[in-house]
Each structure stands twice: as structure tokens, then as C-alpha cells.
RODO-2510 file (C-alpha; in nm, 4 decimals, decimal comma):
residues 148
     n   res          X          Y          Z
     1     x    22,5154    12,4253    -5,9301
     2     x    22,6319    12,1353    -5,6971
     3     x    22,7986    11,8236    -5,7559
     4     x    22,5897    11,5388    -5,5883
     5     x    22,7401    11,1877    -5,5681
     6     x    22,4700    10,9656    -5,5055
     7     x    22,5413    10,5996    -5,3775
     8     x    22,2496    10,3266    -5,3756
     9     x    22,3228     9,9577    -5,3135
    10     x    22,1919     9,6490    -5,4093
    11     x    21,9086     9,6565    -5,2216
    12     x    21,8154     9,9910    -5,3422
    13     x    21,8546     9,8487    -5,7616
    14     x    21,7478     9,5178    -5,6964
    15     x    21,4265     9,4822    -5,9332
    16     x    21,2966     9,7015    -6,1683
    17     x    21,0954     9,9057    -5,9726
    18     x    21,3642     9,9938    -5,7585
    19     x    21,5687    10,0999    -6,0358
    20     x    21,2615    10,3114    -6,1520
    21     x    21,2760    10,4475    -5,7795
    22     x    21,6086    10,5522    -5,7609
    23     x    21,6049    10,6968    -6,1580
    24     x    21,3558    10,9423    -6,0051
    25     x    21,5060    11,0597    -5,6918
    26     x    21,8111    11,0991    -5,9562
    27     x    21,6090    11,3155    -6,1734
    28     x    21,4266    11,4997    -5,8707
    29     x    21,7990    11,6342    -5,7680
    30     x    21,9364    11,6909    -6,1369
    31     x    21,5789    11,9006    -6,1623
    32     x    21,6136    12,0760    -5,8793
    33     x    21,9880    12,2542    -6,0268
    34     x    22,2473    11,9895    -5,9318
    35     x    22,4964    11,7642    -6,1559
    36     x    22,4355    11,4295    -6,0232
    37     x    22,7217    11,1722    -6,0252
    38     x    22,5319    10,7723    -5,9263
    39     x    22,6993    10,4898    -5,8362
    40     x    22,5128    10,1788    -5,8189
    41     x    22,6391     9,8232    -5,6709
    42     x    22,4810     9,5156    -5,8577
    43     x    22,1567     9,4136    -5,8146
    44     x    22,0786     9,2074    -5,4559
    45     x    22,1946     8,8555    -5,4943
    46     x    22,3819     8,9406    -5,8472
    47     x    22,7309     8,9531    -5,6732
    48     x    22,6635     8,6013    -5,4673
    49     x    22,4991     8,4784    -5,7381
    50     x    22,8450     8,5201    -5,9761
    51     x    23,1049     8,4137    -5,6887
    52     x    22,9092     8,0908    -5,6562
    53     x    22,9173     8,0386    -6,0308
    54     x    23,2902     8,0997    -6,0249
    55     x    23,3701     7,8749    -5,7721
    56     x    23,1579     7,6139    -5,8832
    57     x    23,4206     7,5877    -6,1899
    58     x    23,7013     7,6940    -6,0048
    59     x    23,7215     7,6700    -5,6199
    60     x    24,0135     7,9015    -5,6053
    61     x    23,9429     8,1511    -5,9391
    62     x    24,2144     8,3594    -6,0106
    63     x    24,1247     8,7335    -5,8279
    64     x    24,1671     8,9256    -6,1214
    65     x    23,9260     8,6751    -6,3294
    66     x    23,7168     8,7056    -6,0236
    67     x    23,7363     9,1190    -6,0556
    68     x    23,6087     9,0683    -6,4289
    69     x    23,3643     8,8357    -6,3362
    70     x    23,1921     9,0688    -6,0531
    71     x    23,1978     9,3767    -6,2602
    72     x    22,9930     9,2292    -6,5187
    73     x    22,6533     9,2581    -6,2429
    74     x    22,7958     9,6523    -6,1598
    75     x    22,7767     9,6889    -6,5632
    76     x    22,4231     9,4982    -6,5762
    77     x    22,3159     9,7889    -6,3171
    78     x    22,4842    10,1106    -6,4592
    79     x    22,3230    10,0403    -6,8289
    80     x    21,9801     9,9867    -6,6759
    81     x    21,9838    10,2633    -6,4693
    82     x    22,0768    10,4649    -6,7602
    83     x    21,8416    10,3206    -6,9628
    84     x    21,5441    10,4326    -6,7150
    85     x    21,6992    10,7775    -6,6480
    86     x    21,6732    10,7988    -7,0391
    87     x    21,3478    10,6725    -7,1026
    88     x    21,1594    10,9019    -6,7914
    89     x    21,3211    11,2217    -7,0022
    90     x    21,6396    11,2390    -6,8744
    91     x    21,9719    11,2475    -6,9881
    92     x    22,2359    10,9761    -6,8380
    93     x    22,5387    10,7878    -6,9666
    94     x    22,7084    10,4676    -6,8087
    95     x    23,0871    10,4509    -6,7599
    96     x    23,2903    10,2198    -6,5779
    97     x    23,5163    10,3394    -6,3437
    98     x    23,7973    10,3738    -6,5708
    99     x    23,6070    10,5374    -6,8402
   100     x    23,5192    10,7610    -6,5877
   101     x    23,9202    10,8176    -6,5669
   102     x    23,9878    10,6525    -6,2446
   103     x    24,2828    10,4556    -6,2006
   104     x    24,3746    10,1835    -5,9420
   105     x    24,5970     9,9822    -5,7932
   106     x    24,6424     9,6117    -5,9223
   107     x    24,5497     9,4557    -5,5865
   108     x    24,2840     9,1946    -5,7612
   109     x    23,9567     9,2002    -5,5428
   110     x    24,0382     9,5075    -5,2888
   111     x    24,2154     9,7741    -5,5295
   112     x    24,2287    10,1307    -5,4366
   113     x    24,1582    10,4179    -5,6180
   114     x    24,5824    10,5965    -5,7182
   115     x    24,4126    10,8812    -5,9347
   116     x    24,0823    10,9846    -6,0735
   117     x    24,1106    11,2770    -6,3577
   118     x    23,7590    11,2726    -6,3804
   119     x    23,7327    11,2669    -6,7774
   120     x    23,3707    11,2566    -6,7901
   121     x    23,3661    11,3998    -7,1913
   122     x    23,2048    11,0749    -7,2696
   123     x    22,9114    11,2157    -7,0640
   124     x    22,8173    11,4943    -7,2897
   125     x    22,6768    11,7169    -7,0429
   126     x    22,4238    11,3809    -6,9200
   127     x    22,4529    11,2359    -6,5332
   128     x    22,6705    10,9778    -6,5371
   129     x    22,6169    10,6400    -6,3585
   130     x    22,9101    10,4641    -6,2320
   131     x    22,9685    10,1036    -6,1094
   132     x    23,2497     9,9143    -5,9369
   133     x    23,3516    10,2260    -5,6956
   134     x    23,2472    10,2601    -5,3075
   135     x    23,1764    10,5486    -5,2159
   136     x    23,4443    10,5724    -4,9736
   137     x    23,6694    10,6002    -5,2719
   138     x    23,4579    10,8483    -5,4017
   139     x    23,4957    11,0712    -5,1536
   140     x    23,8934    10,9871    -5,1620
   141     x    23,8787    11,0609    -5,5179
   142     x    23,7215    11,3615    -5,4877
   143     x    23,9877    11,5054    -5,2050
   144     x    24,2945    11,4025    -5,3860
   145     x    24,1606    11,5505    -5,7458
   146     x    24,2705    11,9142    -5,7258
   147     x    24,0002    12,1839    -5,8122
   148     x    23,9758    12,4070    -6,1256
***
């Protein structure tokens, strides 16, 4: 069994039926004998959307407030992607990037990935759909966490 890290952006979860689309090519590859790791980027406009909202209030908003702010569309997308990988028979569980176990630097707005332990327990055997990482960092992840 393989480990597939699948990456779609906002474009790709940007309405429902999108989300429906990708939930299905997610459940094609977990079908066909692979664990499927997702990560999913807000939906298309979401992030623009939030940053004009903050700076409508605050022209300059503190980066990490800004950080908080932005992951809140990531977390929108994660939970409804779940939610549709659930409901067309799957199994799927949402986790942030550090419930996922992957730690970061404290550069506000362009942090890098330090460690990722990979404690996906919370996932109870389901795919697990992960916001707020690039997959870039995935892939960094990935080579720096030693195999079993």
C-alpha cells in the first residue's frame, strides 16, 4: 500500500461541486489500495476575500493575526472536504497542520515546516485532509521524517 499526498488548490475546491470532484478522485485512489494524505488551499477568492477584510480594519494587521485569520478559509475547506468524503462512503478526518504533528517556525505569514512527527492517531485509520501546508513542505516533511 502507497502513501499518496494529494494537493488541489483553490480552484480545484472552489464550489461544491468541485469539492464533490476532488472527494471522488480521493476515494478512486484510497479504492484502488493507497492511504491518501489531501491537502486543500481555501476555496478561490476565500484567501483575498479575508486579507481585504483584514485590512479594511487594520491596514497593517499584525502577521500572526493575519496567519489566524487566513487559516480559518484552509479550515472552511478541510471540514467540507471531509464532510463529502464521509457522506459518498468514505472514511476522512480533518486536522490542521499541527494536529497533524507538524511544527514550524514562528516567521508569521511565510513559516517553514522544523519537524513533522506525523501523529496522525486522530485519524483512526480514515484519510486525512490537511490545510495550511504547500506541498513543497510536504515533500520536505516527508524527507526529513525518518522511516520506520
Amino acid at each position: 500500500m502507497a502513501l499518496i499526498v494529494q494537493k488541489y488548490g483553490g480552484t480545484s475546491v472552489g464550489t461544491t461541486d468541485r469539492i464533490q470532484n476532488v472527494a471522488r478522485r480521493v476515494l478512486e485512489t484510497q479504492q484502488a489500495g493507497n492511504s491518501v494524505v489531501v491537502v486543500v488551499s481555501a476555496m478561490s477568492g476565500v484567501t483575498d476575500n479575508l486579507i481585504k477584510l483584514a485590512r479594511q480594519l487594520a491596514p497593517f494587521p499584525a502577521e500572526r493575526e493575519l496567519d489566524v485569520l487566513l487559516a480559518t478559509g484552509e479550515q472552511t475547506t478541510i471540514a467540507l472536504t471531509a464532510m463529502t468524503l464521509n457522506a459518498m462512503g468514505g472514511k476522512a478526518v480533518s486536522l490542521t497542520g499541527a494536529q497533524a504533528g507538524i511544527l514550524t517556525d514562528t516567521s508569521h505569514t511565510r513559516a517553514r515546516i522544523l519537524d513533522a512527527a506525523w501523529d496522525l492517531s486522530d485519524a483512526r485509520g480514515a484519510e486525512v485532509i490537511l490545510g495550511g501546508v504547500t506541498l513543497r513542505e510536504i515533500a520536505a516533511a516527508v524527507d526529513m521524517t525518518p522511516s520506520a
